[in-house]
GUBA-604072 format. One record per residue: x, y, z of N, C-alpha, C in turn; residue in one letter. Coordinates in steps of 0.05 Angstrom, whole numbers, plus 32768, in hexadecimal, padded with zeros to 4 digits. Each point is the difference from the previous one (the first is absolute). Example, Ala and Ser with C-alpha at 12.3 -4.5 7.8 and 13.67 -1.06 7.14 Angstrom:
// GUBA-604072
81087F8E809C7FEE80188000801280188000A 7FF980157FF28010801880017FF18016800ES 
// end
This chain:
// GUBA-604072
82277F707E12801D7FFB7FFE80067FF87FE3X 8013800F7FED800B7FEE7FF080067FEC7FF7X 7FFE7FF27FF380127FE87FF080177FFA7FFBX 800580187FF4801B80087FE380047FDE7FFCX 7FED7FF27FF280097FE07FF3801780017FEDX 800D7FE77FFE800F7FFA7FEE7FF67FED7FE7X 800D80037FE87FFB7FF27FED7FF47FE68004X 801B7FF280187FFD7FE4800A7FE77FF88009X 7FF5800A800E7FE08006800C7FEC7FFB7FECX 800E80147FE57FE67FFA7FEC80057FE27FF4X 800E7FF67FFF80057FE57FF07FF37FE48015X 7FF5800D80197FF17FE980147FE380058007X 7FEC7FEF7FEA7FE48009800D80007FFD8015X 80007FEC80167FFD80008012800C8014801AX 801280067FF980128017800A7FE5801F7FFFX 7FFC80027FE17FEB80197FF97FEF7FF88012X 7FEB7FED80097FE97FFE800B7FFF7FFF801AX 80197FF7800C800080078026800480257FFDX 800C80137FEF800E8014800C7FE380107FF7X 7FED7FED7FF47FE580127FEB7FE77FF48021X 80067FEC800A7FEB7FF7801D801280178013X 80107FF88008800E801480137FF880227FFAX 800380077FF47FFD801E7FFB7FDB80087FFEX 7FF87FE97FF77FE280077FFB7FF67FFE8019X 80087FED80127FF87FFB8022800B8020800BX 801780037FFD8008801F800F7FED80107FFAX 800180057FE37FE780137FFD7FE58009800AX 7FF77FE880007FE17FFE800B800280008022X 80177FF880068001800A80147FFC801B800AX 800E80097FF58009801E7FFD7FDF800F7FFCX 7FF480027FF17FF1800F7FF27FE27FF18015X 80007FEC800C7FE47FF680007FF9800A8027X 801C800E80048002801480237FFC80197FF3X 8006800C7FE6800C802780027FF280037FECX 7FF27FEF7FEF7FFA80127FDB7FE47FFE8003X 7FF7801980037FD77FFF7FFA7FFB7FF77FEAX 800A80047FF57FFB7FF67FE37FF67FDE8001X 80167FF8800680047FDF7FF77FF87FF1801BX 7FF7800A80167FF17FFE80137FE080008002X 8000800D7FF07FDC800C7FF87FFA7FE47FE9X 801380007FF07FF87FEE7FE87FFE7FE28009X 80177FFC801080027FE4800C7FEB7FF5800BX 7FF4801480157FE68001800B7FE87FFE7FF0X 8002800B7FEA7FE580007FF080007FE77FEEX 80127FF3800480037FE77FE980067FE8800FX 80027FFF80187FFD7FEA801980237FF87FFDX 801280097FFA801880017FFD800E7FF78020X 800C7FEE800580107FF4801A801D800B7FF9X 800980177FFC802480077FF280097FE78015X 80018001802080167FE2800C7FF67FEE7FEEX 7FEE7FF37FF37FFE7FE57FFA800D7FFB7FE6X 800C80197FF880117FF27FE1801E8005800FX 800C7FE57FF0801D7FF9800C801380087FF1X 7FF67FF97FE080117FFA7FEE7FF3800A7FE1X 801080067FEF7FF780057FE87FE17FF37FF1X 80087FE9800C7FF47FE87FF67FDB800D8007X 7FFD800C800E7FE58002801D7FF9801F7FF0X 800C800E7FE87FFD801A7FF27FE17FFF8005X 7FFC7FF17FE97FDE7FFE7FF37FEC80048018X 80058002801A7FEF80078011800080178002X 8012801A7FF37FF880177FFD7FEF800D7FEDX 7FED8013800C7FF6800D7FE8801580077FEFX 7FF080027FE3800880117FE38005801F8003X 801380137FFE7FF9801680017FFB800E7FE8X 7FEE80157FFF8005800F7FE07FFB80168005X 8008800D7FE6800B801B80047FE88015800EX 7FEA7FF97FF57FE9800C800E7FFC7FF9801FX 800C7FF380107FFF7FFA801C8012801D8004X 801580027FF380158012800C7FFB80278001X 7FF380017FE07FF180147FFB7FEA80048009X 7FED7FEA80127FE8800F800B800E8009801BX 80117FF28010801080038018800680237FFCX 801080037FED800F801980037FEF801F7FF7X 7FDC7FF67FF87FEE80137FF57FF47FFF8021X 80047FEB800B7FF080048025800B800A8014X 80217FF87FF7800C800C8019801B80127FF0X 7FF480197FE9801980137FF8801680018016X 801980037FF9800280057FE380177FDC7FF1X 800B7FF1801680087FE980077FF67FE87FFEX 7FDE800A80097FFA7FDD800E80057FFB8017X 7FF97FE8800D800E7FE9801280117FF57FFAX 800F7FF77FE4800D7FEB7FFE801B80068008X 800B8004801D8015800D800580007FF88025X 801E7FF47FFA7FFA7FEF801B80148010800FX 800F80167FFB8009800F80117FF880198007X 8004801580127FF5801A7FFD8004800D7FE7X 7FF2801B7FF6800580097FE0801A8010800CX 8007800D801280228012800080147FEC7FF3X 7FF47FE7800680217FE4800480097FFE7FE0X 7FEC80127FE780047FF97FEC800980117FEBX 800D7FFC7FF58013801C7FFA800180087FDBX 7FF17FE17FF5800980067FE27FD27FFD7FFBX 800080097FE57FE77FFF7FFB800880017FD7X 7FEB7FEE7FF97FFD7FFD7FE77FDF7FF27FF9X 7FF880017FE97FE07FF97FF380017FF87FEAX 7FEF7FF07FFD80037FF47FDF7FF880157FF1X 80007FF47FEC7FFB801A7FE87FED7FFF7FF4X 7FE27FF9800D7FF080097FFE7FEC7FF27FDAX 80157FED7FF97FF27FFB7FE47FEA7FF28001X 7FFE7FF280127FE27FF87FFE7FEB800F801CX 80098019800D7FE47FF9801180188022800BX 7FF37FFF801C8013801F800D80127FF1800CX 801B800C800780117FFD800980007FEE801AX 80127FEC800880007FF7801D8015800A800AX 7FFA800680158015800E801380137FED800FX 801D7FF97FFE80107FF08011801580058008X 8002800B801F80108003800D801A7FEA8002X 80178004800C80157FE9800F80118010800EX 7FFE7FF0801180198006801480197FFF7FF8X 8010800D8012801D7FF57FF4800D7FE47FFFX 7FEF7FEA8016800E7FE17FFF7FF37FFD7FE7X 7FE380017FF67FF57FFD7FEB801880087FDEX 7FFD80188009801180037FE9801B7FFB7FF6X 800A7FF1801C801B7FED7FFB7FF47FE87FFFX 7FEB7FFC80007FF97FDE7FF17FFD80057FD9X 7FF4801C7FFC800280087FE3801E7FFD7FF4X 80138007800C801480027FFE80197FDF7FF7X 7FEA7FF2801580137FE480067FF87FF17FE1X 7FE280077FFB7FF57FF77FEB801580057FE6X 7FFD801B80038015800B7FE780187FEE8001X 80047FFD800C80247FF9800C80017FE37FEAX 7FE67FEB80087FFA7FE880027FFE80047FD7X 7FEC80127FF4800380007FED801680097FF2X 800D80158006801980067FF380117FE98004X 80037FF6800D800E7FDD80027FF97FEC7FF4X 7FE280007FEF7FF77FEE7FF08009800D7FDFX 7FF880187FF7800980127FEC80207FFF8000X 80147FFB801680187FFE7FFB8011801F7FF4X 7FF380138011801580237FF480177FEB8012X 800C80117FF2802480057FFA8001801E8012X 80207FF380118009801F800E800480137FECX 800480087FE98004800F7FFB7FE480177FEDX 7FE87FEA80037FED800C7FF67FF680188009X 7FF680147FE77FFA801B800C7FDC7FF77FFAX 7FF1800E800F7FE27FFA7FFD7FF2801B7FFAX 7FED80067FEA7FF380177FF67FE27FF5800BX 7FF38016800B7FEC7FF780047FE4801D7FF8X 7FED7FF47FE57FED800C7FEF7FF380068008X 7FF7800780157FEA800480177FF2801B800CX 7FF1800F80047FFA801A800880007FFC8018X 800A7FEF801B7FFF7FFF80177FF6800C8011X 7FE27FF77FF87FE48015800C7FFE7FEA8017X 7FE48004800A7FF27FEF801180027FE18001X 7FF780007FE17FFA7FDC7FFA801C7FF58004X 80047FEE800C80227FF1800D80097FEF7FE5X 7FFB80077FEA80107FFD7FEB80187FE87FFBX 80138010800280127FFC800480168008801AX 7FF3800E80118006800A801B801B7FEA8012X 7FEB7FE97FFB80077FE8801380217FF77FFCX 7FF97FF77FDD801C7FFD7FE9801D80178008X 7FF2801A7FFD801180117FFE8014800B801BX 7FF07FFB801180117FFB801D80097FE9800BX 7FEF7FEC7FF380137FE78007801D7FF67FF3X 7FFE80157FEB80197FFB7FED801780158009X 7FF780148016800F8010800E800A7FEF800CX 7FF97FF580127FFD7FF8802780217FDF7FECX 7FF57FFE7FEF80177FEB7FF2801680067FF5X 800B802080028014800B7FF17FFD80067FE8X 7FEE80067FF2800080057FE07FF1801B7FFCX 801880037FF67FF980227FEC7FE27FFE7FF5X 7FE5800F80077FE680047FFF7FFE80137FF1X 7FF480067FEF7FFF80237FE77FE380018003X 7FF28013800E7FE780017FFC7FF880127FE4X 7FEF80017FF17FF4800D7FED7FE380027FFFX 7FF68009801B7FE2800C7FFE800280247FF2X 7FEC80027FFD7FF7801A7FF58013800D7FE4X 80067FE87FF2801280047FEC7FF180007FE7X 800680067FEE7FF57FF47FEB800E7FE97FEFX 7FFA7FF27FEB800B7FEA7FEE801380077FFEX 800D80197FF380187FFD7FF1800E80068017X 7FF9801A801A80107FFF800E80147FDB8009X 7FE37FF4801C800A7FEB7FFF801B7FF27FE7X 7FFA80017FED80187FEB7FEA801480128008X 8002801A7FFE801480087FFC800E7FF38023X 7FF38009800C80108002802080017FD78003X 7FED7FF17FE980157FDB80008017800C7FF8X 800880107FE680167FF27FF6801A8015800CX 7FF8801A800C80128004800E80047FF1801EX 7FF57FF88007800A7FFC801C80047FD47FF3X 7FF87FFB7FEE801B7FE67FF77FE67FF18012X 7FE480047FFD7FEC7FE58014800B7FEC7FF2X 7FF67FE0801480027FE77FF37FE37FFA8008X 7FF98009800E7FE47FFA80107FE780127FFEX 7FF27FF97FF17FE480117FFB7FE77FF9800DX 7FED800F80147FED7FF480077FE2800E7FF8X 7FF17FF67FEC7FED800F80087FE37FEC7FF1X 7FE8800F7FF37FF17FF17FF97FFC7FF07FE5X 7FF77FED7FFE800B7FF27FDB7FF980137FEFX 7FEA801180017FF3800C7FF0801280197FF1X 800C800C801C80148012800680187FF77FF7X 80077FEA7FFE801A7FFC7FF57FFC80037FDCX 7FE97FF77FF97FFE80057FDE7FFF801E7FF6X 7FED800A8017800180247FF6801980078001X 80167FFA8018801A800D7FFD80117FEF7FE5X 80037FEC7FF77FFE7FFA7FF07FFE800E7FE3X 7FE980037FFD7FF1800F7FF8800F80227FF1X 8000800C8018801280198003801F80027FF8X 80097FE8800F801D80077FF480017FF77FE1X 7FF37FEA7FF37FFD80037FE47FF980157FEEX 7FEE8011800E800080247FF9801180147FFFX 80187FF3800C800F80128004801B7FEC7FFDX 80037FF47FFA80157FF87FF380127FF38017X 7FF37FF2801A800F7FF780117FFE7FDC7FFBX 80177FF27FFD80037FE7800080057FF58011X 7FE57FF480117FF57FF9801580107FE48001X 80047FF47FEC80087FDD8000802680048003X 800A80147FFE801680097FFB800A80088021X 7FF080078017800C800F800F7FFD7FEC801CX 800C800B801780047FF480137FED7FE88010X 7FE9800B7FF77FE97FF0800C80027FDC7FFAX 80017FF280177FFD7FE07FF57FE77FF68016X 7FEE8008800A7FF17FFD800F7FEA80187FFEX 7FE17FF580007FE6801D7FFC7FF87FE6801EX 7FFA800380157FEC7FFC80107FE880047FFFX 7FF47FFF7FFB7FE17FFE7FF57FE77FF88019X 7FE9800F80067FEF7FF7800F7FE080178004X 7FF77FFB80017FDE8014800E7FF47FEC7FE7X 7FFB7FF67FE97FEF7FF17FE4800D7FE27FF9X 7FF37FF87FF9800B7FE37FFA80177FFD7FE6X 800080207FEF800A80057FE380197FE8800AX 801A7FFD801280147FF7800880017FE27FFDX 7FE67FEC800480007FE87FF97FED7FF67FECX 800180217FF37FEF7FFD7FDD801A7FF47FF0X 80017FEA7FF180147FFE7FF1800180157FECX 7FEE800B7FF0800B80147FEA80068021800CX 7FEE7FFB801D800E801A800F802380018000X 7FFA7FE5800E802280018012801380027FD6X 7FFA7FF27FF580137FFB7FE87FFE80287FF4X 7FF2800980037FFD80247FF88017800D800EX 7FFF7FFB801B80078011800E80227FF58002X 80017FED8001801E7FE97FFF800E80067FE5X 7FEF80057FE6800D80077FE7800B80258002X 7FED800B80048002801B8003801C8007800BX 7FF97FFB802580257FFD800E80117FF37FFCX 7FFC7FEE7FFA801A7FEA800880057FFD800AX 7FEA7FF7800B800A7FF780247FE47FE78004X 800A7FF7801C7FE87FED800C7FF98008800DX 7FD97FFB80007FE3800D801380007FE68014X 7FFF801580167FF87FEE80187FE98009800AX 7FF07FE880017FE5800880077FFE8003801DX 7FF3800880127FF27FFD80167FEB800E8010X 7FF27FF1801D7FEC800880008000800B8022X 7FEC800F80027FF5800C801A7FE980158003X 7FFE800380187FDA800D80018011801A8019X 7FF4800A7FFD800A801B80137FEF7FF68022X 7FE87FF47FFE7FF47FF3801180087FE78014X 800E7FF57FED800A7FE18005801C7FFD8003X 8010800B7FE88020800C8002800E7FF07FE6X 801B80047FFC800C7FF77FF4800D7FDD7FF9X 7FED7FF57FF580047FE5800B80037FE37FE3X 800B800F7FF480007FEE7FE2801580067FE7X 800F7FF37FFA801580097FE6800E7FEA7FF7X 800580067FEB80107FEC7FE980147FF38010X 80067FF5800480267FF47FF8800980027FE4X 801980167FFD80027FFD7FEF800E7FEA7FE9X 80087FE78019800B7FF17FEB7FE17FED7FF8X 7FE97FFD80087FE57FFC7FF77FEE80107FF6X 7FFD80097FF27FE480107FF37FEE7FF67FF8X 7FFA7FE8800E7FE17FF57FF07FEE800A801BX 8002800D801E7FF3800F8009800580088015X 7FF18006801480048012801680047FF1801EX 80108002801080077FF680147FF48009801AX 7FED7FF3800E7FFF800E8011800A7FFF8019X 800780158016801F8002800E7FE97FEC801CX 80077FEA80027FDD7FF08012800F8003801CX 801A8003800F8003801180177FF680158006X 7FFA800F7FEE7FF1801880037FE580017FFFX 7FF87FF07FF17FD780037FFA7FFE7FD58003X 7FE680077FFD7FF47FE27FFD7FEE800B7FEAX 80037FE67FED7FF4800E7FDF7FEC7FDC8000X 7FE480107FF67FF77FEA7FFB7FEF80037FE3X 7FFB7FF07FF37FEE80037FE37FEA7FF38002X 7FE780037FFD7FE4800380127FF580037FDDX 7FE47FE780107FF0800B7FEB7FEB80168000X 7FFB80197FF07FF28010800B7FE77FFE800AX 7FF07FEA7FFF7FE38004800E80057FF58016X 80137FED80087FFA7FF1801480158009800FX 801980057FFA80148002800E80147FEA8006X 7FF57FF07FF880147FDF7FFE800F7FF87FEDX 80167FF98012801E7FF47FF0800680007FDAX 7FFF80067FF07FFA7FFA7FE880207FE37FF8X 7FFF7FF47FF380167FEB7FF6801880127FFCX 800E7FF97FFE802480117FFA7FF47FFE7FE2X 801580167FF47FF680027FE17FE2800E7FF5X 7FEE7FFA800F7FEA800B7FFF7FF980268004X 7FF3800C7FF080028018800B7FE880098015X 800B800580117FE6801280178014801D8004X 7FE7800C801F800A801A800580177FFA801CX 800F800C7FFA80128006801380028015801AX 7FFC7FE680167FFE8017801E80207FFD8005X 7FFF8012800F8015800080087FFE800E8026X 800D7FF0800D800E800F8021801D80088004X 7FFB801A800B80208003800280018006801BX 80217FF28005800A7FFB801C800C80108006X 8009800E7FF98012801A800C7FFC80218005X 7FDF800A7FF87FFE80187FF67FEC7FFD8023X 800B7FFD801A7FF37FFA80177FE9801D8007X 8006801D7FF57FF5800F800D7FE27FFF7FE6X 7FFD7FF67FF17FE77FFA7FEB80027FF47FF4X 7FFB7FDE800F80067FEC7FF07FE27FF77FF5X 80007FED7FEB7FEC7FF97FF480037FE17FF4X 7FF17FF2800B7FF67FDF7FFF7FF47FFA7FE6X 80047FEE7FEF7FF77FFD7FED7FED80197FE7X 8014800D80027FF8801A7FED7FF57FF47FEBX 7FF180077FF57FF17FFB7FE18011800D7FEDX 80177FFD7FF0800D80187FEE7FEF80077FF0X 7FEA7FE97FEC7FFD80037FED80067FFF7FE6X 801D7FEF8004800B7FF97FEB7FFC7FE27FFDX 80037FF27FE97FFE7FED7FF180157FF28001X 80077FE98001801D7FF680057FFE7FE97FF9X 80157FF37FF580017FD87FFE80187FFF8010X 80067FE78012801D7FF2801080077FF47FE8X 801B80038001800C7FF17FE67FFE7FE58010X 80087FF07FE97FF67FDA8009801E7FFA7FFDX 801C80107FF6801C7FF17FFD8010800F8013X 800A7FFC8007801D80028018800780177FF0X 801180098012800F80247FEF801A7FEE7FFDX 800C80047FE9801F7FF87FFD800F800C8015X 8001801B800F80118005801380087FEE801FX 7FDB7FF47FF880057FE980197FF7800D8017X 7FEC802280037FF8800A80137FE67FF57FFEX 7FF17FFA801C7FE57FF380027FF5800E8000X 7FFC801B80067FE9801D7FFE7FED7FFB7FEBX 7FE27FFE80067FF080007FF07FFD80147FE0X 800D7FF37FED7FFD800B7FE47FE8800D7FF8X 7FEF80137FFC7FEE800A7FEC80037FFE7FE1X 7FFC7FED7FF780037FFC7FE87FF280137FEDX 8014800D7FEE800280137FEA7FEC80198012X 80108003801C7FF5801F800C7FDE7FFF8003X 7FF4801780017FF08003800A7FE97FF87FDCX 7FEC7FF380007FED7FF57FED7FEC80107FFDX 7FFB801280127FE2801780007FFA80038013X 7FEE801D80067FF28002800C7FEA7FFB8004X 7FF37FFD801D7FE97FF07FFA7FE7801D7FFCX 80108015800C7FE680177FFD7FFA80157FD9X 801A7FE97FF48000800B7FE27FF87FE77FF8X 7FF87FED7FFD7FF27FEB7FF17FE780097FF2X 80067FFB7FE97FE680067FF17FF37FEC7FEFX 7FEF7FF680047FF37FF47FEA7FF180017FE9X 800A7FF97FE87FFB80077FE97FF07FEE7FEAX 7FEB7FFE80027FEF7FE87FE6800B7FEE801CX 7FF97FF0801080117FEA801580177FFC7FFFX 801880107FFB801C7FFF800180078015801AX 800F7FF4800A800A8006801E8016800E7FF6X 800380228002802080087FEC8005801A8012X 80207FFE800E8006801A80128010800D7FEEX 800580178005800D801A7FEA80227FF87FFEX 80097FF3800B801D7FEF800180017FED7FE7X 7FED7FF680027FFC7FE27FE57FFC80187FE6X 7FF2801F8002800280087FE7801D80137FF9X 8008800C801E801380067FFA801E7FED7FF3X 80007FE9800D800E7FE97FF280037FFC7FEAX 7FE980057FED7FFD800C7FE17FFF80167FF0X 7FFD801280118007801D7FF0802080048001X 800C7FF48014801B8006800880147FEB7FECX 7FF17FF27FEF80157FF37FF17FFF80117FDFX 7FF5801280058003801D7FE3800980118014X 8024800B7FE58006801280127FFD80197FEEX 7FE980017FEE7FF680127FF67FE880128013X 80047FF3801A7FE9800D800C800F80128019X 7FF880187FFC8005800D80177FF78007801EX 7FE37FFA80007FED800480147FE27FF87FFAX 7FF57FEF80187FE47FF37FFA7FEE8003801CX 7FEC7FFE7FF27FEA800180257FEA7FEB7FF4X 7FEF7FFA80157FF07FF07FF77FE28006800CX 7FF080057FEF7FDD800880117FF47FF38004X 7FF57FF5800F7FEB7FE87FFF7FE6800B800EX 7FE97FFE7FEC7FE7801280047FEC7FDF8003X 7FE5800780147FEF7FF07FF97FE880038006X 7FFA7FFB7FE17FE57FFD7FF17FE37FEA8002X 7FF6800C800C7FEB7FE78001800B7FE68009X 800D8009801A80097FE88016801A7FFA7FEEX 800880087FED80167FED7FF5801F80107FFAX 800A7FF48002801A8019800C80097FF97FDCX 800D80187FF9800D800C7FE4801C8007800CX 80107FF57FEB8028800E80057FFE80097FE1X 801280218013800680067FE18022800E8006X 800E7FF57FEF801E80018002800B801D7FF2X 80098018800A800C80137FED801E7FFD8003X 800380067FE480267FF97FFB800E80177FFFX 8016800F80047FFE80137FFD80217FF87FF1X 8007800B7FDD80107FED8001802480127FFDX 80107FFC7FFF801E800480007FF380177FE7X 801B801A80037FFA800D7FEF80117FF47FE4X 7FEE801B7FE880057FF77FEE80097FEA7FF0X 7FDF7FEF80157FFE7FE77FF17FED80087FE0X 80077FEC7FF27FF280017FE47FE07FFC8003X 80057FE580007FE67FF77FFC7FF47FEB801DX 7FEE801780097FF58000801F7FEA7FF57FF9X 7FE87FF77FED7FEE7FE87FF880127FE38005X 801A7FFB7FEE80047FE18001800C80058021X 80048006800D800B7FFB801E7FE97FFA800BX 7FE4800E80017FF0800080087FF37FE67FF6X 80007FF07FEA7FEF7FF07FF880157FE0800EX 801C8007800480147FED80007FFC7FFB8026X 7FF6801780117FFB7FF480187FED7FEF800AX 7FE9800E7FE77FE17FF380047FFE7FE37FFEX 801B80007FEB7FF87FE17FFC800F7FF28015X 801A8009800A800E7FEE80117FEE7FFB801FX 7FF6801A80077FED800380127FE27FEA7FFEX 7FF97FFE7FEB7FEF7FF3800580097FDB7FFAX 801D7FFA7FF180047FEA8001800E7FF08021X 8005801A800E80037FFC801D7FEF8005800FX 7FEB80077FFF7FF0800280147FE07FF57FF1X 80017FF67FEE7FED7FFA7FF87FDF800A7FF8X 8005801680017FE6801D7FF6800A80117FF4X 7FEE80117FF5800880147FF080048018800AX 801080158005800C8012800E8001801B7FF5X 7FEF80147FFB7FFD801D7FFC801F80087FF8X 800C80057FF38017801180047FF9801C7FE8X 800B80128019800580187FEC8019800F8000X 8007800F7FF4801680187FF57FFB8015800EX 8015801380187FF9801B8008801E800B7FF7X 7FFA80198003801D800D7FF480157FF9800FX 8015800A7FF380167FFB80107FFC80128020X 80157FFF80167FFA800D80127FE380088012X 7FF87FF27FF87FE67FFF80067FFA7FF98016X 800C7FE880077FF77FED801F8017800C8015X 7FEC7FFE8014801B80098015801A7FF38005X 8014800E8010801A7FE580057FFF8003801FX 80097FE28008800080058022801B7FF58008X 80078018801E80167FF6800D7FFB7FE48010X 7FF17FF9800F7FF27FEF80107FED7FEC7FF0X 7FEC7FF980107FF17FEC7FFD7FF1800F7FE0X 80057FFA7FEA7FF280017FED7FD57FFF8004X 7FFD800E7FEF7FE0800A80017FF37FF37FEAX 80037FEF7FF87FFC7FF07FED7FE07FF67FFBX 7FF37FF480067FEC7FF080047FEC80198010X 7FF27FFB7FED7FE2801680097FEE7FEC7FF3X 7FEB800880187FE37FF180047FED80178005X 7FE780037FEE7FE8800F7FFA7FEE7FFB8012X 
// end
């Protein structure tokens, strides 16, 4: 059953935490009579689903991770178990995109996909569109649920939707500035290439209708020299936010706060965990972030492992909503951590520094290792007809290593050289 919460709701923890016990009790209800899945697991981990009441009683569930879900769906093609209704009852299908491992397969029902929907609703209400906003959306609207969720939830709310899959750069700009968008959705990376393009062509991106880029699949959005690139370029404000095609749509700015990400806690139970142990970490502190969501009933999932890196902010949001803050968005991943000479450094902390030269057009990063010891080597690839592509190169090495504290490979490839991506950027390669 729905929610559809009000603002008012968010401004009462206590309010968030009966409607986060209540819905988590339905659930397990639900799933621990009809779902093989979460039946089989409960059982194998001495799991009592009646004996938890309340939010509070979580931690007696197993951890799930993504490899529980993917050995499920290699045993029992093409689905899995994790599906607590018959497979006819389900009508929409989408898969991640596959960047770290093969694809997961995730079905929803149609109540399911009006909980995607309510989500949207909940965020577009935190982001604050205006009736009259038109929404462009950058997306090739393949498989991976993208922007899928966004783009029909911004239907189902009355607002003019412009899809632009299978377009190219310039097409897209052209069909913003004719059809007058205010609303752009797509990936950070993607917002600099288009960027990028209309400076090629003589379109003044900071000049035209756009006052809003939505931003989400990479952390680029609560990169400060990301967000300041992409914010100078349009002229407009980046709204970050987050979701897993697995887990759903469950995190975004307010935009009258940008110090981080909100998460919608009617909808999920979000906890920050330390990774070896799985216990509580201090507010402020960074651990990994599980997350449960309450509403996705036909493949729900209990303390998901995201994999992302997260701190709770430690100050109150000026808006006065109690929803747990992610301070400055997502901090890393924990399956890109690399360690370097004993420095703990994820490709976010270097992109953070390449992105404050906007002499640079495109970068990837290799990390090879040698006799047990892992090597990064940074290629720049830089803005054309730059002059002198030595001092850029010598001017990152140093900022790079006065921030991260080692010395950092950088080299020079031609222009055009590195790929550009619509989606999740391909950035970070490991030997």
């Amino acid at each position: 059953m729905l929610s559809f919460v009000s603002e008012e709701v968010w401004q009462d923890r206590s309010r968030i935490r009966d409607i986060q016990s209540e819905r988590l009790v339905e659930l397990l209800t639900l799933v621990s009579s009809s779902n093989p899945f979460w039946k089989k697991r409960f059982a194998e981990t001495g799991v009592d689903a009646a004996s938890i009441r309340s939010v509070d009683d979580l931690d007696q569930l197993p951890v799930t991770m993504k490899h529980h879900l993917m050995d499920d769906q290699a045993a029992d093609p093409p689905y899995g178990t994790n599906l607590t209704y018959p497979i006819d009852t389900y009508s929409r299908l989408h898969q991640t995109s596959g960047t770290t491992g093969l694809p997961l397969r995730c079905p929803d029902t149609p109540a399911d996909w009006d909980w995607f929907m309510e989500c949207w609703r909940q965020k577009y209400n935190l982001i604050r569109l205006r009736p009259d906003d038109r929404l462009f959306f950058a997306f090739s609207f393949g498989p991976f649920i993208g922007f899928w969720a966004a783009f029909e939830g911004a239907i189902r709310l009355g607002y003019m939707c412009i899809p632009g899959g299978g377009l190219s750069t310039l097409r897209r700009l052209e069909m913003i500035d004719q059809n007058s968008a205010t609303v752009v959705c797509c990936v950070p990376t993607y917002a600099m290439r288009m960027a990028d393009v209309a400076k090629q062509h003589g379109f003044d991106l900071a000049a035209s209708s756009v006052r809003l880029v939505i931003v989400a699949g990479e952390p680029g959005g609560s990169i400060p020299s990301v967000r300041r690139r992409i914010e100078e370029a349009w002229g407009a404000r980046v709204i970050d936010h987050w979701g897993m095609t697995e887990i759903g749509s469950l995190a975004t700015e307010h935009v009258d706060d940008p110090s981080g990400l909100m998460v919608l806690e009617t909808e999920a139970i979000a906890e920050i965990v330390a990774r070896e142990t799985f216990e509580p970490v201090a507010t402020g502190e960074i651990g990994e972030l599980l997350l449960t969501n309450l509403g996705r009933h036909g493949a729900p999932l209990f303390r998901y492992r995201t994999g992302d890196l997260v701190r709770a902010a430690t100050a109150p949001s000026p808006t006065g909503i109690q929803l747990t803050r992610l301070e400055g968005g997502v901090v890393g991943r924990v399956d890109q951590m690399i360690t370097i000479r004993g420095n703990n450094v994820f490709p976010s902390s270097i992109e953070a520094v390449v992105r404050e030269f906007d002499e640079v057009a495109e970068f990837r990063i290799d990390v090879t290792t040698v006799r047990a010891m892992q090597h990064l080597r940074l290629e720049i690839e830089p803005a054309e007809n730059l002059s002198d592509v030595p001092e850029l190169l010598k001017r990152i090495g140093t900022r790079l290593h006065g921030r991260l504290g080692f010395q950092v490979d950088v080299t020079g490839v031609a222009p055009g050289s590195l790929p550009r991506f619509e989606m999740k950027a391909r950035r970070f390669h490991r030997e």
